[in-house]
Each structure stands twice: as structure tokens, then as C-alpha cells.
N, CA and C of each residue as an Amber inpcrd file, in Angstrom:
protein
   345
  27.3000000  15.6010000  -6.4640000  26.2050000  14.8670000  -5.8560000
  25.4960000  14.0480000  -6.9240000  25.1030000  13.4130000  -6.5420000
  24.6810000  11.6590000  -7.7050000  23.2090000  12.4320000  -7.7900000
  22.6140000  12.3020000  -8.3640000  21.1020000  12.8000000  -9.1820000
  20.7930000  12.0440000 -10.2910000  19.3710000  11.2660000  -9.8130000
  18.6180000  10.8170000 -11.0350000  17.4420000  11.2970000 -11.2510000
  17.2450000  10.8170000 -12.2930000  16.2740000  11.6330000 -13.0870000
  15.7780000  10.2410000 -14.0650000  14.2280000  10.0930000 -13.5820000
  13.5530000   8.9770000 -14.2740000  12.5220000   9.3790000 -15.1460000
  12.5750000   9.0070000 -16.3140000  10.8570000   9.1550000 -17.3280000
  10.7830000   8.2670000 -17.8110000   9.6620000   8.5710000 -18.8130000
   8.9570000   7.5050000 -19.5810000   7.5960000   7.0240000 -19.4300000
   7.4460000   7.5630000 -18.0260000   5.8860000   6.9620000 -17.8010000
   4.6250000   7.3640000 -18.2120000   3.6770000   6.6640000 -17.9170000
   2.2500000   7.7920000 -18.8940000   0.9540000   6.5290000 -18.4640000
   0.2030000   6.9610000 -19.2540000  -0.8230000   6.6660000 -19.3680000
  -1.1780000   5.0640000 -20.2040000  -1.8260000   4.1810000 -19.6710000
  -1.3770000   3.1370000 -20.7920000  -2.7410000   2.4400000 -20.5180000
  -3.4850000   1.8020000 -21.5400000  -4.5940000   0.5330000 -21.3130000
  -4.1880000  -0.8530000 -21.1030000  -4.8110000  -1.4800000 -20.4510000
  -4.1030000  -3.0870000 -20.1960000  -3.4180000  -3.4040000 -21.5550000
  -2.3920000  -4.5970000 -21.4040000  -1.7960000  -4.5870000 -22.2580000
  -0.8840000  -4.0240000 -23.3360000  -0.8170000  -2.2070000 -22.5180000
  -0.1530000  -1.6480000 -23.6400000   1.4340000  -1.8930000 -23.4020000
   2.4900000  -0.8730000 -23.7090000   3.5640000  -0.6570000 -23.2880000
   4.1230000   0.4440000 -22.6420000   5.0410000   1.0410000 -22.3040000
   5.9510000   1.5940000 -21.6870000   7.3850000   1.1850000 -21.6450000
   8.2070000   2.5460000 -21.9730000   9.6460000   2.1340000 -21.3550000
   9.9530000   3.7140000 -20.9340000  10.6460000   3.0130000 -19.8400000
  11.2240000   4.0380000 -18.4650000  12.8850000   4.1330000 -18.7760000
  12.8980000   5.4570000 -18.7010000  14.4680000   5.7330000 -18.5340000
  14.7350000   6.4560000 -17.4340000  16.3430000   6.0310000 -16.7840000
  16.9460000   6.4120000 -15.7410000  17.9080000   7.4120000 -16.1090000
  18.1310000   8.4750000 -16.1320000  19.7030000   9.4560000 -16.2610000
  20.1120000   9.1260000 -14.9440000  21.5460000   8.9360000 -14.9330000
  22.3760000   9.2830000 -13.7810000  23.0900000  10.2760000 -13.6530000
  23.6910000  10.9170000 -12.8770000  24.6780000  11.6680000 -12.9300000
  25.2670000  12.3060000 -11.5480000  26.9740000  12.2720000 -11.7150000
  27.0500000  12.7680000 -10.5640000  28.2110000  11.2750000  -9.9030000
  28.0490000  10.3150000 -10.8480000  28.6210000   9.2310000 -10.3120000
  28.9840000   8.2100000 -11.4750000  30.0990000   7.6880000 -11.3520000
  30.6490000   6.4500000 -12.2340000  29.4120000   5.2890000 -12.4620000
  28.0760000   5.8580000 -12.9470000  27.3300000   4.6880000 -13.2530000
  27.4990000   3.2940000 -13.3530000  29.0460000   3.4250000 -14.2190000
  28.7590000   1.5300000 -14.5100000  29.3850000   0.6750000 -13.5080000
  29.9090000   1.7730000 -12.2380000  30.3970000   0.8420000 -11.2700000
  29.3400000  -0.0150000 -10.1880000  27.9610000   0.6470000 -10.4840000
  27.2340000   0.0620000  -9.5120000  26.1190000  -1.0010000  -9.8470000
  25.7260000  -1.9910000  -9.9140000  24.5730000  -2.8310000 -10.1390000
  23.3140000  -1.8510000  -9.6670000  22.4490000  -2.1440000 -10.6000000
  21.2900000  -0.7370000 -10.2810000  20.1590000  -1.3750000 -10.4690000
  18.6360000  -1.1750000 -10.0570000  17.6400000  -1.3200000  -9.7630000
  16.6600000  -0.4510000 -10.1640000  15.5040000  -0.4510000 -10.8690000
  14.0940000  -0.2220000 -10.6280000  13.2350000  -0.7750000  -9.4970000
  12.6780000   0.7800000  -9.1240000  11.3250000  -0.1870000  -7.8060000
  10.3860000   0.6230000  -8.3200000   9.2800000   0.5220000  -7.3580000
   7.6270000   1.2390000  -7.6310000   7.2820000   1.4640000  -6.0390000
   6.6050000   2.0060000  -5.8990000   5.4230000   2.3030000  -5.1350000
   4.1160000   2.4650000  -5.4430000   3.6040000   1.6270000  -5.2550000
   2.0860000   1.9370000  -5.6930000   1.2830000   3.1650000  -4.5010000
   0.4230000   3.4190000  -4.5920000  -0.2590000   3.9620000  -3.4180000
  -0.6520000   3.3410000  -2.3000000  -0.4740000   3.6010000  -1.4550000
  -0.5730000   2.7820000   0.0410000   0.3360000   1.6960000   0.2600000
   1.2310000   1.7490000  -0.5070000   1.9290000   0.5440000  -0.2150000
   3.1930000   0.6050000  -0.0420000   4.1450000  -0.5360000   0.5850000
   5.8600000   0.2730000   0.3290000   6.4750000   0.0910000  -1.1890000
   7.7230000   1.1130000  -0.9560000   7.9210000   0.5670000  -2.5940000
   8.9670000  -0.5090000  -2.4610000   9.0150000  -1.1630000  -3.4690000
   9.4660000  -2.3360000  -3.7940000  10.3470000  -2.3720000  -4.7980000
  11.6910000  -3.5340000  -4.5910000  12.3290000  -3.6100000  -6.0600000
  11.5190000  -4.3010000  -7.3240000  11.8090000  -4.0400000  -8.7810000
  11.1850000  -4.8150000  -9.3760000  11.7480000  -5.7830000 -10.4020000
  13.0400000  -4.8180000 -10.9610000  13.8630000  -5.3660000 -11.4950000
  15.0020000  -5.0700000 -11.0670000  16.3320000  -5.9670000 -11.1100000
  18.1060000  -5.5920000 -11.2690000  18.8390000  -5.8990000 -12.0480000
  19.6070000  -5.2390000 -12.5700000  21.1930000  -5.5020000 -13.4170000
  22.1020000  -4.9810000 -12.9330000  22.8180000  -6.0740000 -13.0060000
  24.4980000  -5.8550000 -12.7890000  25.4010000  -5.4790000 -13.0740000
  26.3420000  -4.9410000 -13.2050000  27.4590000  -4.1100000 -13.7330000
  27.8310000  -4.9010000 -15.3410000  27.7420000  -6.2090000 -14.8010000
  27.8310000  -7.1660000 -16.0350000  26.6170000  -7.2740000 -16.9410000
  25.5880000  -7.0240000 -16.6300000  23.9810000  -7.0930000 -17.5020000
  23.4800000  -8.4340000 -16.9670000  23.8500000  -9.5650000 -16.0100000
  22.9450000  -9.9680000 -15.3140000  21.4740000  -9.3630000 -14.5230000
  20.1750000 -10.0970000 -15.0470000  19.3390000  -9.5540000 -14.4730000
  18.4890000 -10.1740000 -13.5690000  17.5150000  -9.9760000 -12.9650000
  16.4890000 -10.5620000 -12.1700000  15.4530000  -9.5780000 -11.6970000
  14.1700000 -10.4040000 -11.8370000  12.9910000  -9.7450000 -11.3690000
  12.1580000 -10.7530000 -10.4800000  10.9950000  -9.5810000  -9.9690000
   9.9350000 -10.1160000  -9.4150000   8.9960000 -11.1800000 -10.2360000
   8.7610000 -11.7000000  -9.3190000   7.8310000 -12.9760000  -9.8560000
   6.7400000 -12.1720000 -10.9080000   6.1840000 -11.4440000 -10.1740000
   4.6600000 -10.2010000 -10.9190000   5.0270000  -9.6690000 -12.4250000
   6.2940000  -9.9370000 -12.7840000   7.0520000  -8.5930000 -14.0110000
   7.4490000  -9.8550000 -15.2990000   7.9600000 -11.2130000 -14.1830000
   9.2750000 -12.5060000 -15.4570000   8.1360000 -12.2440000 -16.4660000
   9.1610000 -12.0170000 -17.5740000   7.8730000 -12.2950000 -19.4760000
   7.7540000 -11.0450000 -19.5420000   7.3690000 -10.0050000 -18.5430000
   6.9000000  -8.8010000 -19.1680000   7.8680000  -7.7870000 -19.4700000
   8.4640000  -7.6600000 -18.1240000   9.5450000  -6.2900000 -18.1800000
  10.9430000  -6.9890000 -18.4320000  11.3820000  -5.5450000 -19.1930000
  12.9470000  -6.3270000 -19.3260000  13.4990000  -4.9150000 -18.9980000
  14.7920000  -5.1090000 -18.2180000  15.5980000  -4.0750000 -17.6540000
  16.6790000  -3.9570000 -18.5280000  17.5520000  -3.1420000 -18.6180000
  18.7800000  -2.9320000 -20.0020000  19.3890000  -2.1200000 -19.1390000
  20.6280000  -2.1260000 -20.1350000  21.7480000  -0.9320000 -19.1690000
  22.5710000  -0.4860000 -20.6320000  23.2110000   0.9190000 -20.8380000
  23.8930000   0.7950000 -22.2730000  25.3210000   1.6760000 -21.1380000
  25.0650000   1.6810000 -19.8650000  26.3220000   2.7490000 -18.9870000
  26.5140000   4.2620000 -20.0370000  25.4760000   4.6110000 -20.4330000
  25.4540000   5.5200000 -21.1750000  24.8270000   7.0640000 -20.4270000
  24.4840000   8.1300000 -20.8590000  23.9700000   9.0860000 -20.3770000
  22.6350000   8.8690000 -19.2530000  22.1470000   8.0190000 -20.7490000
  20.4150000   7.5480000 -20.0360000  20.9510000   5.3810000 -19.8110000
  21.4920000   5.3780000 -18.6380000  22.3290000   4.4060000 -19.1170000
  20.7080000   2.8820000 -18.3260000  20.1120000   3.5160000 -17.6160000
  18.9740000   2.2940000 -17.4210000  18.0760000   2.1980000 -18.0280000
  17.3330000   1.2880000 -18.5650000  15.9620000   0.8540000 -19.0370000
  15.0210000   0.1770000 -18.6050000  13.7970000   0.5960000 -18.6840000
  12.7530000  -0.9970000 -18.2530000  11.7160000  -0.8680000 -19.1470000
  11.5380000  -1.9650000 -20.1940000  11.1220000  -2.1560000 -20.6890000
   9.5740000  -2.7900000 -20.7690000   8.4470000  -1.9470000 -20.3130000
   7.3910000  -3.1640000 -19.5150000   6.3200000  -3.2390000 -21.0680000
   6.4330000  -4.2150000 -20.9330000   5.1240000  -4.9540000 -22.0280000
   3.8360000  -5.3850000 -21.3740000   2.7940000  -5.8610000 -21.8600000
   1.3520000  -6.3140000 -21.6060000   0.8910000  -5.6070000 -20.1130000
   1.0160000  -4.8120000 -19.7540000   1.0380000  -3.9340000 -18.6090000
  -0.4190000  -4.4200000 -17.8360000  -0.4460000  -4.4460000 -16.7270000
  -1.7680000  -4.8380000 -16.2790000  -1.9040000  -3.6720000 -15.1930000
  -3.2720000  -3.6900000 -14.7840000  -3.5760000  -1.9380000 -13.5370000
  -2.6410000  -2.5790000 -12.4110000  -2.0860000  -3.8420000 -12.2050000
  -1.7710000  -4.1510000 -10.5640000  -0.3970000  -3.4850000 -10.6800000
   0.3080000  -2.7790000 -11.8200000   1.5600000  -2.2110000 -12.5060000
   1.7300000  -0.6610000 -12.0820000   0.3920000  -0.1140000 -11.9540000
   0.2590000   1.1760000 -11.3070000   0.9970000   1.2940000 -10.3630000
   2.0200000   2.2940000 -10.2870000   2.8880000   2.8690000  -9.4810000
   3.8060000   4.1700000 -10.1510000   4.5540000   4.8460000  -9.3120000
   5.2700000   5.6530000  -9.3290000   6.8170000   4.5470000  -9.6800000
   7.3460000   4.6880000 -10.6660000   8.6620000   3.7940000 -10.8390000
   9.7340000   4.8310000 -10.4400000  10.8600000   4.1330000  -9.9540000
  11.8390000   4.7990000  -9.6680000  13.4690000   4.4930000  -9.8220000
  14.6710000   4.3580000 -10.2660000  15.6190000   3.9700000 -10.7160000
  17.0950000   4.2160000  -9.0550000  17.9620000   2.9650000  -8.4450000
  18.5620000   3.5310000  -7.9340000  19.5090000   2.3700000  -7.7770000
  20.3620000   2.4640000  -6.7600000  21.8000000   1.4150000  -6.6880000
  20.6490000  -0.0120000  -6.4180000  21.1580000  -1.4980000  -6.3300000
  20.5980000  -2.5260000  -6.0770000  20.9040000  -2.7560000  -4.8350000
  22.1460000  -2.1290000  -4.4170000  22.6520000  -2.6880000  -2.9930000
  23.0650000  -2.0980000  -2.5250000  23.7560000  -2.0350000  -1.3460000
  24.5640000  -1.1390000  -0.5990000  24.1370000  -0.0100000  -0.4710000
  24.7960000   1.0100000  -0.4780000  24.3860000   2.4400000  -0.1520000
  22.8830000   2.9810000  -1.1130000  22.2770000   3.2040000  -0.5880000
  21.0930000   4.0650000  -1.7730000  21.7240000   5.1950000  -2.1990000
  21.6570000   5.7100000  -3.1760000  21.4920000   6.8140000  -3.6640000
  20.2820000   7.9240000  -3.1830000  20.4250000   9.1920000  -3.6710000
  19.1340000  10.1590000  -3.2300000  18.1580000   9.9540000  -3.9140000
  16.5760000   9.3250000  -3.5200000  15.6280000   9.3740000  -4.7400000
  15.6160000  10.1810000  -5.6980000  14.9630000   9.9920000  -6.4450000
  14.4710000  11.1000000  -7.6460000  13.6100000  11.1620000  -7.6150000
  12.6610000  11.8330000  -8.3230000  11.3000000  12.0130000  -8.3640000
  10.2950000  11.2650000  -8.7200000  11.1570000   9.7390000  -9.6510000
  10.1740000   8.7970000  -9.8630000   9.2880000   8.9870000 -11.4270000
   8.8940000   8.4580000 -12.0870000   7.9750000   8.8650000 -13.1390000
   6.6810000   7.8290000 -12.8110000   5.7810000   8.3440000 -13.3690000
   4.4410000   7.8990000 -12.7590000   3.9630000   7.2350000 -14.1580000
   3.7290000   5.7840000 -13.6840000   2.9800000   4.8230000 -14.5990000
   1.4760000   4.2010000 -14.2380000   0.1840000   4.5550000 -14.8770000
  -0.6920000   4.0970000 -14.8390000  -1.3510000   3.4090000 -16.1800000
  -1.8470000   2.7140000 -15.3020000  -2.4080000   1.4540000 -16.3440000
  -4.0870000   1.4410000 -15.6390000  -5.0080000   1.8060000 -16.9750000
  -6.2240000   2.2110000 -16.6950000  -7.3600000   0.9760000 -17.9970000
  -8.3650000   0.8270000 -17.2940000  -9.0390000  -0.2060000 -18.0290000
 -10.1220000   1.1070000 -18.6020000
């Protein structure tokens, strides 16, 4: 059974940083193009960033300049890299396929950004 497992998150003041890691396991990671989303509170969650099997990426308008997503198809094979962090960033992040079938959530790691 495919199981992820996301950290990295914490506590941060505007502008600080964070980087989030994804473990996979359970599945041929580098066959799938994979995704970060969030949920903030009250809201749905959303994609934020994607890469492709190839390391093509794309993000949300809210993230271009800040976050950068990585892939090494390694143990901890996703990354997101978020810089200058602002509070509208607050959410629960979460790591999973970009398309097609979802995978089973994980638990998400929790990123706040506090003034």
C-alpha cells in the first residue's frame, strides 16, 4: 500500500523559510508526476505546486518566485522549497500524485506563518 509521509513544517515569521519533504513508499515513485497542495482552514485544499516525472514544474500564481518544488526519485524523493513566506501561506501542506488516481492522504505537515 503507497504511504506518504510529509514534514518540514513549523513555525515561521513573514518572510522566513521552510522546506517540506515528501517520503513515498509503497510505489515506483518516479513513475508518477507528483504534487504539493494545502488546506488552509475553512477552505478546500488546493494544488500548489507540480513536477513531472521529467522535473518539469508549475505553480500557482500566489507561490511563482517563492516556492520551488524538486524531486531527487529518492527515499524522500519530493521537495518544496518555500521562501519569503507570507501568513496567506498558512496551511496544512500535503504531498500526492498530480493526476489521475490520488493516492491515500497523509497526514500533511502543518505550516504557519505568524506576524
Amino acid at each position: 500500500q503507497v504511504r506518504l509521509v510529509e514534514s518540514g513544517g513549523g513555525l515561521v515569521q513573514p518572510g522566513g523559510s521552510l522546506r517540506l519533504s515528501c517520503a513515498v513508499s509503497g510505489t515506483m515513485f518516479s513513475s508518477y508526476d507528483m504534487a504539493w497542495y494545502r488546506q488552509a482552514p475553512g477552505k478546500q485544499r488546493e494544488m500548489v505546486a507540480t513536477i513531472t516525472m521529467g522535473g518539469r514544474t508549475t505553480y500557482i500564481d500566489s507561490v511563482k518566485g517563492r516556492f520551488i518544488v524538486s524531486r531527487d526519485n529518492g527515499k524522500r524523493p519530493v521537495y518544496l522549497q518555500m521562501n519569503n513566506l507570507k501568513p496567506e501561506d498558512t496551511a496544512v501542506y500535503y504531498c500526492n500524485a498530480a493526476d489521475g488516481i490520488l493516492f491515500p492522504w497523509g497526514q500533511g505537515t502543518q505550516v504557519t506563518v505568524f506576524s
